[in-house]
FILUM-193650 format. One record per residue (C-alpha): x, y, z; chain; residue number from 1. Coordinates in steps of 0.5 Angstrom, whole numbers, always signed. Layout:
<u:X&v:Y&w:Z&cadena:A&num:NUM>
...
% end
This chain:
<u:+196&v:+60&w:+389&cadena:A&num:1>
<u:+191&v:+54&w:+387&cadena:A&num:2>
<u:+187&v:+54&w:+393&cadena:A&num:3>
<u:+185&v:+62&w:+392&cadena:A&num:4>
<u:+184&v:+62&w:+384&cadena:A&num:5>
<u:+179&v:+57&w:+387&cadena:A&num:6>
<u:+176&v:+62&w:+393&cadena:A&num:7>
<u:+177&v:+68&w:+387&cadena:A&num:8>
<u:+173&v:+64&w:+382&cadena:A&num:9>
<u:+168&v:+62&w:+386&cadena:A&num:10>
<u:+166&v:+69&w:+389&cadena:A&num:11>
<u:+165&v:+72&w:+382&cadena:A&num:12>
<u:+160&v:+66&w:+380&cadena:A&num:13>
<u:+155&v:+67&w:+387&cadena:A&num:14>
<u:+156&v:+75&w:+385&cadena:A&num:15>
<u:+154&v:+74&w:+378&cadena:A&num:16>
<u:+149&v:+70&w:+380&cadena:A&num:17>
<u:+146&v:+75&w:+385&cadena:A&num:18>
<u:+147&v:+80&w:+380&cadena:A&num:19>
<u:+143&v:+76&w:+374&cadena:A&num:20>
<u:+137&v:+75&w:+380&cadena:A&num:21>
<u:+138&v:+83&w:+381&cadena:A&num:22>
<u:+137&v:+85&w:+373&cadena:A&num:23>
<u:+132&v:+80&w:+373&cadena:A&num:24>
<u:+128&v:+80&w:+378&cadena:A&num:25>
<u:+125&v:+75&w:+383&cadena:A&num:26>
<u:+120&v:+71&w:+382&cadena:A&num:27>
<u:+113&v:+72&w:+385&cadena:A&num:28>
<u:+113&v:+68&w:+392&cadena:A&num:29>
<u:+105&v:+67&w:+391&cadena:A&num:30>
<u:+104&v:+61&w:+386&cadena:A&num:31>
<u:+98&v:+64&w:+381&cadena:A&num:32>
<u:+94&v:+61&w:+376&cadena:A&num:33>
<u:+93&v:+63&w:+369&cadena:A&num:34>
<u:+86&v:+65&w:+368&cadena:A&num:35>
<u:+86&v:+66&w:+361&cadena:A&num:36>
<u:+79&v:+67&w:+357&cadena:A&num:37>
<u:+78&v:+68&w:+350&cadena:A&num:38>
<u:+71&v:+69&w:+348&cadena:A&num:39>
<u:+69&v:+74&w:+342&cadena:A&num:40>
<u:+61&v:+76&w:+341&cadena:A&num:41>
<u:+58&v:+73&w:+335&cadena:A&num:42>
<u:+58&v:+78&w:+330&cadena:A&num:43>
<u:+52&v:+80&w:+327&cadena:A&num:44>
<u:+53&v:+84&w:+320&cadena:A&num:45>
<u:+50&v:+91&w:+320&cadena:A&num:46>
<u:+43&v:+93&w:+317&cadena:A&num:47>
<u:+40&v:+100&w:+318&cadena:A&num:48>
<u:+33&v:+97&w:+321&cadena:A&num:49>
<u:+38&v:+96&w:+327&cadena:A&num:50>
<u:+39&v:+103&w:+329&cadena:A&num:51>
<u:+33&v:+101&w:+332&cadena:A&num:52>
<u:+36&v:+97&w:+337&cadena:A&num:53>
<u:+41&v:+103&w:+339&cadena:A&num:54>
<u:+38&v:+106&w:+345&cadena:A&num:55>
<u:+39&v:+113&w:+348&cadena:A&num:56>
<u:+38&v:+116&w:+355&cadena:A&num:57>
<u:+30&v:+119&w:+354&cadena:A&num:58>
<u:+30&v:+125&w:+350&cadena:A&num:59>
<u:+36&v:+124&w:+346&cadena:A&num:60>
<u:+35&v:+121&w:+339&cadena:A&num:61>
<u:+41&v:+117&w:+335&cadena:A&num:62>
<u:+41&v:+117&w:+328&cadena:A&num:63>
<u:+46&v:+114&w:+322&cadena:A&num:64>
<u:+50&v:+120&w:+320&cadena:A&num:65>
<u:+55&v:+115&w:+315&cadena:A&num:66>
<u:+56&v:+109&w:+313&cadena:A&num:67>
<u:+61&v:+105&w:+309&cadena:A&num:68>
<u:+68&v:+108&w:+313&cadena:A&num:69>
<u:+71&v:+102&w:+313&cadena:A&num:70>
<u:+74&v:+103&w:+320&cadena:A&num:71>
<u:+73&v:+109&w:+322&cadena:A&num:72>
<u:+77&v:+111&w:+329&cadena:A&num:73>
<u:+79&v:+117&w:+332&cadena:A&num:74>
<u:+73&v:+123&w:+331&cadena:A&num:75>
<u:+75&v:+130&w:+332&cadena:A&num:76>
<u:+72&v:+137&w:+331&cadena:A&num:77>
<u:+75&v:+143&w:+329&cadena:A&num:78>
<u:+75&v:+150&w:+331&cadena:A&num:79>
<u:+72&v:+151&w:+325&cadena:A&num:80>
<u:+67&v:+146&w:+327&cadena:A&num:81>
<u:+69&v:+141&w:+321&cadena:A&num:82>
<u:+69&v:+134&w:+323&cadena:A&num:83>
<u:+74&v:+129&w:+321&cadena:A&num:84>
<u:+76&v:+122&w:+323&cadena:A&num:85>
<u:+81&v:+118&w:+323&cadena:A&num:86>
<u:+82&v:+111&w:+319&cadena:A&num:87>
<u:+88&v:+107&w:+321&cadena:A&num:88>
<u:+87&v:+101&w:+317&cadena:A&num:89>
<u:+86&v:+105&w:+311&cadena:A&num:90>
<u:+92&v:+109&w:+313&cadena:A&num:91>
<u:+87&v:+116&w:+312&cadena:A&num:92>
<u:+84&v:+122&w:+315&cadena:A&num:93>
<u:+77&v:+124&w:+312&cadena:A&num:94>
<u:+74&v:+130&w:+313&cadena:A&num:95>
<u:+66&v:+129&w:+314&cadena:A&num:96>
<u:+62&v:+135&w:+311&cadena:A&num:97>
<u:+55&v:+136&w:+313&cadena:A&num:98>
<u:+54&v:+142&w:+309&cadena:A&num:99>
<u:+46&v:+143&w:+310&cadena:A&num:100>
<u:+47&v:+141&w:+318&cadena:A&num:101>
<u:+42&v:+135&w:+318&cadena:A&num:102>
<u:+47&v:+131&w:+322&cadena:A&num:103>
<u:+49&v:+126&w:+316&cadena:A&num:104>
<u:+55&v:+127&w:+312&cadena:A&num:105>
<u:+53&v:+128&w:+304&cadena:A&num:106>
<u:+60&v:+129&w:+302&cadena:A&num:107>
<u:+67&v:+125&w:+304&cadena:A&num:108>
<u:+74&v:+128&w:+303&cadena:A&num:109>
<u:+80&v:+125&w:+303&cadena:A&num:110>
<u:+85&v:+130&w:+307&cadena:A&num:111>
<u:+91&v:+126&w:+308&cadena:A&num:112>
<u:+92&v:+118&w:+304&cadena:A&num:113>
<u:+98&v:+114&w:+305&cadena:A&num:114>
<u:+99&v:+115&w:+313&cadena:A&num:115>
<u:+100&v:+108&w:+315&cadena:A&num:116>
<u:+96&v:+107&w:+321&cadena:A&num:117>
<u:+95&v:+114&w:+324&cadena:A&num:118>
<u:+91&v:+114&w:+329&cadena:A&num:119>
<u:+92&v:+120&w:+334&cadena:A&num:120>
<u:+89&v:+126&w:+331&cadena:A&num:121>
<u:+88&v:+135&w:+334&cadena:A&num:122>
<u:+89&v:+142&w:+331&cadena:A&num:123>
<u:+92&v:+148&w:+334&cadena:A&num:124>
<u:+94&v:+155&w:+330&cadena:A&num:125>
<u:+91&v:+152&w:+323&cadena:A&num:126>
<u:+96&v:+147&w:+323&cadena:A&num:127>
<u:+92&v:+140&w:+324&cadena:A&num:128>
<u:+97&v:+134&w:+327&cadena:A&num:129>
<u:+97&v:+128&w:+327&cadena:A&num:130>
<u:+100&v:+122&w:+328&cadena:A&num:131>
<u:+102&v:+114&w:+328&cadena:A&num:132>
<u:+105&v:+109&w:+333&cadena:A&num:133>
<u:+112&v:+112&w:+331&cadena:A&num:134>
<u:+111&v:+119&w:+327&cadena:A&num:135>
<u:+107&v:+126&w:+329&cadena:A&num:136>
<u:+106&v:+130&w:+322&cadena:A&num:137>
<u:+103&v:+136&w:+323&cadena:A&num:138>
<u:+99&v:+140&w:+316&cadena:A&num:139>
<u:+98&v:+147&w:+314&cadena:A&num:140>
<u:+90&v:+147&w:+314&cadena:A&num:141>
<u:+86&v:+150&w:+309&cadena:A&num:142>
<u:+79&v:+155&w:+309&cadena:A&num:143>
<u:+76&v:+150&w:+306&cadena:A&num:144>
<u:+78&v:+145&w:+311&cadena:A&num:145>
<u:+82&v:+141&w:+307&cadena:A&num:146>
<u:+90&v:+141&w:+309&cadena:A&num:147>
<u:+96&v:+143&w:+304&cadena:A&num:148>
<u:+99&v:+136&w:+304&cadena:A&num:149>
<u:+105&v:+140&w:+301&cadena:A&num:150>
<u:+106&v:+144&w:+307&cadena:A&num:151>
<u:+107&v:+137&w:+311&cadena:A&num:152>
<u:+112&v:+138&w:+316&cadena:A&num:153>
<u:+115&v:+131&w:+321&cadena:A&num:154>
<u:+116&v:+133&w:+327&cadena:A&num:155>
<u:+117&v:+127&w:+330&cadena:A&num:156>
<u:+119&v:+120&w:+327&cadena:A&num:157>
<u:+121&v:+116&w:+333&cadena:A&num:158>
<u:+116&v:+115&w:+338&cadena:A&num:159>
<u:+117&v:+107&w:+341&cadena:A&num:160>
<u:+115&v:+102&w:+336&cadena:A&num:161>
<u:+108&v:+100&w:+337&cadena:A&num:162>
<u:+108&v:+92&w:+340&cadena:A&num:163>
<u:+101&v:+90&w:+342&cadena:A&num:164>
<u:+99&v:+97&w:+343&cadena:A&num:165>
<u:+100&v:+102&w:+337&cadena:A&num:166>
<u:+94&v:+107&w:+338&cadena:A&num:167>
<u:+98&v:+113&w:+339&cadena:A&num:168>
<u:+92&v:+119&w:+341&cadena:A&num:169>
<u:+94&v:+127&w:+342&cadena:A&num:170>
<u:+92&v:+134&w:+344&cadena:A&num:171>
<u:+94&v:+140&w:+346&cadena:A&num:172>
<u:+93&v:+142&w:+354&cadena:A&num:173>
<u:+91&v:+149&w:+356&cadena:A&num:174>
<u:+99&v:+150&w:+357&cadena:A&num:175>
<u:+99&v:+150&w:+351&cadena:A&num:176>
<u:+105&v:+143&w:+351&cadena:A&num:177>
<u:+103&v:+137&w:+347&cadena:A&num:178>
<u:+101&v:+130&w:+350&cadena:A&num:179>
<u:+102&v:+124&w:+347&cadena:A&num:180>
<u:+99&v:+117&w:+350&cadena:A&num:181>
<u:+104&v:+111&w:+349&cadena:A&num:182>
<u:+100&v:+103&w:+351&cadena:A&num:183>
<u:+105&v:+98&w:+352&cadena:A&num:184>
<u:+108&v:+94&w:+347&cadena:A&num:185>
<u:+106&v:+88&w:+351&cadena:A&num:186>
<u:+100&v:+85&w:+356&cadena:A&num:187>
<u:+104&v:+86&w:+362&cadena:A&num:188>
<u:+112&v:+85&w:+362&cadena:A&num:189>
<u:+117&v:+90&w:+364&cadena:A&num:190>
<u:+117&v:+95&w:+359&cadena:A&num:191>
<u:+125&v:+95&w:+356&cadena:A&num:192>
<u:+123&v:+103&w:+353&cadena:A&num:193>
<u:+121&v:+108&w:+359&cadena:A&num:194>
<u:+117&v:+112&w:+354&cadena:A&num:195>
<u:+111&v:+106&w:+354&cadena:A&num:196>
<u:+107&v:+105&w:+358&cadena:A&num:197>
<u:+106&v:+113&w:+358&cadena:A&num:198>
<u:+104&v:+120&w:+357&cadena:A&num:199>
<u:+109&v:+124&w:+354&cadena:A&num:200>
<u:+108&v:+131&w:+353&cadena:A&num:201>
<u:+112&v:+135&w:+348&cadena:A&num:202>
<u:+114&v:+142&w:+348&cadena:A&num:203>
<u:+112&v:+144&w:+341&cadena:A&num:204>
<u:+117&v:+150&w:+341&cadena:A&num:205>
<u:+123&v:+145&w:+340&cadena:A&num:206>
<u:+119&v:+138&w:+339&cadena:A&num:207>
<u:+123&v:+136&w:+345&cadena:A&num:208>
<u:+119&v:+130&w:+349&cadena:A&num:209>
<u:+119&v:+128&w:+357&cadena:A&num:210>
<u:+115&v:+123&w:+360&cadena:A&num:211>
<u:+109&v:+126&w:+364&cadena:A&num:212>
<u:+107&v:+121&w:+368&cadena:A&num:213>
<u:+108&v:+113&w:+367&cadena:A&num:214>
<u:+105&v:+107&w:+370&cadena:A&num:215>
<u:+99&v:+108&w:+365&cadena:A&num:216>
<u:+98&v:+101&w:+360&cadena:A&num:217>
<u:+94&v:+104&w:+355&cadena:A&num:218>
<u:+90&v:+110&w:+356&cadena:A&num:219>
<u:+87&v:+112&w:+350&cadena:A&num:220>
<u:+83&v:+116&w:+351&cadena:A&num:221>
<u:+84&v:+123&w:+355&cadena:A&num:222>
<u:+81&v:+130&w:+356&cadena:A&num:223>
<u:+82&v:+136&w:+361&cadena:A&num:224>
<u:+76&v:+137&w:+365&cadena:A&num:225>
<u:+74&v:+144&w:+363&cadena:A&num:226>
<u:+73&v:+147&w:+370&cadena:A&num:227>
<u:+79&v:+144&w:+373&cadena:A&num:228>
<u:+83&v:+144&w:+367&cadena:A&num:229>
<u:+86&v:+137&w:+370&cadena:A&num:230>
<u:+87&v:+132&w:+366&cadena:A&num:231>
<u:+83&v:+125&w:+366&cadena:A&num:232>
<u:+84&v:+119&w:+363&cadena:A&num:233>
<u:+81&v:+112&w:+362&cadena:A&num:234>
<u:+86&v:+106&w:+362&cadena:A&num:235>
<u:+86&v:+99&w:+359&cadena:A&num:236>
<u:+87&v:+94&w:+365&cadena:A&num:237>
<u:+91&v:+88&w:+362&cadena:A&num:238>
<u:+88&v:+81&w:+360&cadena:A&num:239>
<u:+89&v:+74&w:+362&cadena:A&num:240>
<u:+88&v:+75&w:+369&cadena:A&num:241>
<u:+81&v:+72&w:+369&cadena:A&num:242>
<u:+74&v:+75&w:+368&cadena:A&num:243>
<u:+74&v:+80&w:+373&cadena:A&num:244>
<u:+80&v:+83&w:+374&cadena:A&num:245>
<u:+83&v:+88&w:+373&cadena:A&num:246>
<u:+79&v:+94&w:+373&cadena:A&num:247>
<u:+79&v:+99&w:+368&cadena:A&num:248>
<u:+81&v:+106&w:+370&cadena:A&num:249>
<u:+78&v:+113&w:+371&cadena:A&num:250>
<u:+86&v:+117&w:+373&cadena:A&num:251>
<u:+87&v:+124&w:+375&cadena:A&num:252>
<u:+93&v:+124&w:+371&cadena:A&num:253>
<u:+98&v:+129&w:+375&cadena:A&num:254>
<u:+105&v:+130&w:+373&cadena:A&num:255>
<u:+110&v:+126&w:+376&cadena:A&num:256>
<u:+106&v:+120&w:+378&cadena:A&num:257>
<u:+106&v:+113&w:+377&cadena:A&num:258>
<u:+100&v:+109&w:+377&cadena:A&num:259>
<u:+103&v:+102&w:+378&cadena:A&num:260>
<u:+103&v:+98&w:+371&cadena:A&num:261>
<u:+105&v:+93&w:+371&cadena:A&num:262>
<u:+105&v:+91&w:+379&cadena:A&num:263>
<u:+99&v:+94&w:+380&cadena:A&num:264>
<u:+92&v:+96&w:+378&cadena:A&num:265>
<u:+85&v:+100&w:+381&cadena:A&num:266>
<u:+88&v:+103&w:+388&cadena:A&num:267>
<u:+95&v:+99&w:+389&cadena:A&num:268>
<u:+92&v:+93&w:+389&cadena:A&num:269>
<u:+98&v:+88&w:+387&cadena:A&num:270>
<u:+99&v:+84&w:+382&cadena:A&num:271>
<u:+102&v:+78&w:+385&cadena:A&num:272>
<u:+103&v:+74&w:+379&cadena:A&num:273>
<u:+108&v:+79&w:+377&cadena:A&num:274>
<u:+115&v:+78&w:+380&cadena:A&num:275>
<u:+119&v:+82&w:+384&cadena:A&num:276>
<u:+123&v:+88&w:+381&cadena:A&num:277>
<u:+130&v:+89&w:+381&cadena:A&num:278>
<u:+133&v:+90&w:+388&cadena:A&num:279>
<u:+126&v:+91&w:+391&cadena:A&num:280>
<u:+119&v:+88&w:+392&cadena:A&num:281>
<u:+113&v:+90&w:+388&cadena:A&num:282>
<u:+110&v:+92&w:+394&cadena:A&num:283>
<u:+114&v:+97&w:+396&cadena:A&num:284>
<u:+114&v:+100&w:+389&cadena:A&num:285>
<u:+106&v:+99&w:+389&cadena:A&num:286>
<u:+106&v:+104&w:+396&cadena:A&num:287>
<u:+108&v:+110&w:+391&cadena:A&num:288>
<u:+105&v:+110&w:+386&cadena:A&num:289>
<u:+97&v:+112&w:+384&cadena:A&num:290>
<u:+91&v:+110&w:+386&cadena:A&num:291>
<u:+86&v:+110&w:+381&cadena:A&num:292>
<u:+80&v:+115&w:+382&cadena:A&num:293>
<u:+73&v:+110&w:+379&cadena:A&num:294>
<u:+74&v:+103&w:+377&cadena:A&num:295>
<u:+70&v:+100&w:+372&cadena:A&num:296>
<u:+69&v:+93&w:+370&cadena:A&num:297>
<u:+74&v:+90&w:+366&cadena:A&num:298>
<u:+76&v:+87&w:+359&cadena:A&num:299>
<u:+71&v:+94&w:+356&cadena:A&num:300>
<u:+77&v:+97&w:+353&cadena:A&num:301>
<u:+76&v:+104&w:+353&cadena:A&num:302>
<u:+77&v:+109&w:+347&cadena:A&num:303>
<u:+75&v:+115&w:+345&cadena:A&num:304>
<u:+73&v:+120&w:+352&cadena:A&num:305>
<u:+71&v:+127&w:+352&cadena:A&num:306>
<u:+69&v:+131&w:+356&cadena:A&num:307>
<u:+63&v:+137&w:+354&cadena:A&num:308>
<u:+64&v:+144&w:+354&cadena:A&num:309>
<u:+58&v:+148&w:+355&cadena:A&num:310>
<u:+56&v:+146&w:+348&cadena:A&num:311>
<u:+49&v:+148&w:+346&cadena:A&num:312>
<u:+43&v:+143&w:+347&cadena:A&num:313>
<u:+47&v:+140&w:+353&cadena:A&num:314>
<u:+44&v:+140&w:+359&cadena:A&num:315>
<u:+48&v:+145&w:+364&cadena:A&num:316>
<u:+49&v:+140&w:+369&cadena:A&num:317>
<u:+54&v:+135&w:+363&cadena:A&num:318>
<u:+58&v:+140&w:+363&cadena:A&num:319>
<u:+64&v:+138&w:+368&cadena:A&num:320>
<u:+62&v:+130&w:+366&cadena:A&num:321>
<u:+65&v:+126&w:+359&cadena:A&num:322>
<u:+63&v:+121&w:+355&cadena:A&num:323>
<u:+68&v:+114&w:+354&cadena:A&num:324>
<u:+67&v:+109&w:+347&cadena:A&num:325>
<u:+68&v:+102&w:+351&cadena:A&num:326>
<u:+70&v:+98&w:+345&cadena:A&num:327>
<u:+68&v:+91&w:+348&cadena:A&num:328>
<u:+71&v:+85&w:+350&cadena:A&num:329>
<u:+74&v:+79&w:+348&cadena:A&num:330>
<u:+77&v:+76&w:+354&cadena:A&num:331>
<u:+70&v:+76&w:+359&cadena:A&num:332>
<u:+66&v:+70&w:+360&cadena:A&num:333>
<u:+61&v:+74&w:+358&cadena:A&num:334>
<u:+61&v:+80&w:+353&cadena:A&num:335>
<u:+62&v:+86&w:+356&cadena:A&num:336>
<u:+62&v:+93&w:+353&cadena:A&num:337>
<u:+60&v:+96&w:+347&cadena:A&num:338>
<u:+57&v:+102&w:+348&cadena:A&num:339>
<u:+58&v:+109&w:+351&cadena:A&num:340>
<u:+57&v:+111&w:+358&cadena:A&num:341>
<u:+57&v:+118&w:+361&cadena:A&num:342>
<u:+62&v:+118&w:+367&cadena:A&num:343>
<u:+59&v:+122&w:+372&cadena:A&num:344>
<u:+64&v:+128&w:+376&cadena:A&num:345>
<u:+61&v:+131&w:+382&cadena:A&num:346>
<u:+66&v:+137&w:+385&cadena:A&num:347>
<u:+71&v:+136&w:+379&cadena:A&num:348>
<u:+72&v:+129&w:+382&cadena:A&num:349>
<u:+69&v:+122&w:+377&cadena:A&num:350>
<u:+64&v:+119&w:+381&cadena:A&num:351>
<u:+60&v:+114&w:+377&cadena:A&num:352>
<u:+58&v:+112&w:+370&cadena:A&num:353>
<u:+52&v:+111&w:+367&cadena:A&num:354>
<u:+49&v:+108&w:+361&cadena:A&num:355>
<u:+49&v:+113&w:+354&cadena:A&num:356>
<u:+49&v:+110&w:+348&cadena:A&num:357>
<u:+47&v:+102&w:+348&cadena:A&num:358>
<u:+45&v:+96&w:+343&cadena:A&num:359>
<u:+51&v:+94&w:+340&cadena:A&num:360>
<u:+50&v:+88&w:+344&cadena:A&num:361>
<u:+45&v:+84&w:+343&cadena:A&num:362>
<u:+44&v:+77&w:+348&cadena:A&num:363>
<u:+52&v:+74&w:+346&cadena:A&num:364>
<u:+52&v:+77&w:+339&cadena:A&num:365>
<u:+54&v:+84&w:+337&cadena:A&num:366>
<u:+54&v:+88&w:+331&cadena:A&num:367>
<u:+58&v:+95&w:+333&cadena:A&num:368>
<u:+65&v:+97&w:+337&cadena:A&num:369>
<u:+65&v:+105&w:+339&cadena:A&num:370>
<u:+71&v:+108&w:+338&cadena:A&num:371>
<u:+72&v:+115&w:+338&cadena:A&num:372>
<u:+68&v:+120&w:+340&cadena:A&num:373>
<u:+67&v:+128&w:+339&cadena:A&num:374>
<u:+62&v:+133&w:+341&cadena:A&num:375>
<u:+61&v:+139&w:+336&cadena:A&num:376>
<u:+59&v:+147&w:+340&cadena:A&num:377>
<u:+52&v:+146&w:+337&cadena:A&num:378>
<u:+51&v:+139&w:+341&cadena:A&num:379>
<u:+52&v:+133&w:+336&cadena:A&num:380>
<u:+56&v:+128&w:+339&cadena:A&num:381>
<u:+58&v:+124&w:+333&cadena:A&num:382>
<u:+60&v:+116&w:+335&cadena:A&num:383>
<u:+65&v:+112&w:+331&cadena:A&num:384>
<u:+63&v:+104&w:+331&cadena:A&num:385>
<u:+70&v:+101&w:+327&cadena:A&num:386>
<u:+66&v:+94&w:+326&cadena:A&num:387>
<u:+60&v:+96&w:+322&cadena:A&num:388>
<u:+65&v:+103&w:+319&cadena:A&num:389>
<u:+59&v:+107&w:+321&cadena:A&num:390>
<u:+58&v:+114&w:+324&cadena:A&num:391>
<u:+52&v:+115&w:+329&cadena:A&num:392>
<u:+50&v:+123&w:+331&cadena:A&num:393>
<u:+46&v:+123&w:+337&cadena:A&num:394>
<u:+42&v:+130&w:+339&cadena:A&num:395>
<u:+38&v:+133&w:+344&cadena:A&num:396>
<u:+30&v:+133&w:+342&cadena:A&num:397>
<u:+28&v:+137&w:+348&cadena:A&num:398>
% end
């Protein structure tokens, strides 16, 4: 009877085992090195007379349409065509009021205060929506612009918890359904809630929510292509993998799709420092899932994207191309980043991207990090810089 208590303890140790190694997973069989780098741009305090180090393609102009923000984040225009801007640090939203049309806001009105961290903001059916890493608010909006904070309704207040990626954007898809983007809570781990590492799309008929695609470690920036109607983003690619790797990525966001964080980056290329998943192998995983569309150098930190939309004073051929807001790296031996560029579509499809706004950089040293973007039906691209609490408007001159 001894003997087979033996035999029975025994077996139940090597299952538990092998369970405990099927849960956690095996570790990688390729021996991987850190390459960890943390270099920030020297950061240099912010003077109008730099404005004149901004550069633009030829025949744009940039001028300084705000000042003193703060933080300014997202950007957004309304139907209307009034302009606010989110300021999460400050925990507002502001409405930007440019009343004699010369591209520079004379008044700044407080539409929304005590928000803590909301990031994320669109409008639909005069209801303007906003949102912070756990809670989507929406607020009745006024003639004037200016919202009815006592209509205020919470929609949502349990979106997962922000971790090292708490920038939740939003907007309304031409089906009418709500996206929600959902980084990471940390830089590469396995994520513990399925709902990170996503976009979400919400059914504002019942406010009931489904992971539309996953495998998306941060994209923060996402917009429908106005031909297509497909949705694209631009992916955050991981750190402490070196100078040069990963990419960023330019994704065709379709339903259903998994596009390979944490195994996988740019077009299924594995991430051998990464274990194993439970009960199969990373490359078995990374066969199914999405490859990026256009890959980008790494550490730029994308933001705000847009496309344009056929807005006046927009050349013709930019209407099926968008604009991204590269916030700027702290993890490249040389900076990279800090200025927007245009990623160029050919036959609905993003092919290359090309330099729109730069000069934050200057040498190792910055004085500017873009963040969000909007374009306005007349063809001011306003530009929010978070470091310098600035606002730029670029206009076509000819």
């Amino acid at each position: 009877m001894k003997k087979n208590y033996l035999k029975i303890s025994a077996a139940l140790i090597m299952l538990s085992t092998s369970l405990v190694q099927a849960q956690r997973g095996l570790p990688p069989k390729d021996v991987t090195k850190s390459l960890s780098v943390t270099k920030y741009a020297q950061v240099l305090e912010f003077k109008p007379e730099m404005l004149k180090l901004l550069k633009t393609p030829p025949g744009w102009q940039v001028s300084l349409a705000a000042s003193g923000l703060g933080k300014p984040r997202m950007l957004y225009t309304s139907p209307a065509g009034k302009v606010y801007v989110t300021r999460r640090d400050g925990g507002d939203v502001l409405l930007l009021d440019d009343s004699n049309k010369d591209n520079k806001f004379e008044n700044l009105i407080t539409v929304v205060s005590n928000f803590k961290g909301v990031h994320g903001i669109t409008m639909k059916d005069n209801w303007m929506y906003i949102c912070n890493s756990n809670e989507l608010r929406r607020y009745p909006v006024k003639p004037d612009g200016t919202l009815n904070v006592y209509g205020a309704e919470t929609l949502i207040k349990d979106l997962p918890d922000g971790g090292q990626h708490p920038n939740r954007t939003m907007d309304f898809g031409p089906d009418g359904m709500l996206y929600i983007s959902v980084g990471s809570l940390c830089n590469d781990c396995k994520e513990s809630d399925k709902e990170t590492a996503t976009m979400l799309q919400v059914d504002p008929k019942t406010w009931g929510r489904k992971i539309f695609a996953s495998g998306l470690r941060n994209t923060i920036g996402f917009d429908w292509h106005p031909q297509t109607k497909e949705l694209w983003g631009i992916d955050n690619g991981g750190d402490t993998k070196g100078s040069d790797w990963p990419p960023e990525e330019v994704n065709r966001i379709i339903m259903g799709a998994d596009y390979g964080f944490p195994y996988a980056y740019g077009k299924q290329e594995v991430d051998k420092s990464r274990e194993d998943p439970a009960g199969n192998t990373k490359e078995a995983v990374v066969k199914n899932t999405q490859p990026s569309i256009l890959e980008l150098t790494a550490h730029m930190a994308p933001i705000g994207f847009t496309f344009f939309r056929g807005a006046a004073n927009i050349p013709a051929e930019w209407s099926g191309d968008g604009l991204v807001a590269w916030h700027g790296s702290w993890n490249a031996d040389k900076p990279v980043g800090f200025k927007v560029q245009r990623i160029h579509f050919e036959n609905g499809v993003a092919v290359k991207a090309e330099d729109f706004l730069t000069g934050f950089l200057q040498g190792e040293s910055r004085f500017g990090r873009p963040a969000g973007i909007t374009v306005t039906k007349e063809g001011t691209i306003y530009i929010s810089d978070d470091a310098a609490g600035n606002i730029y408007a670029i206009r076509k001159t000819n």
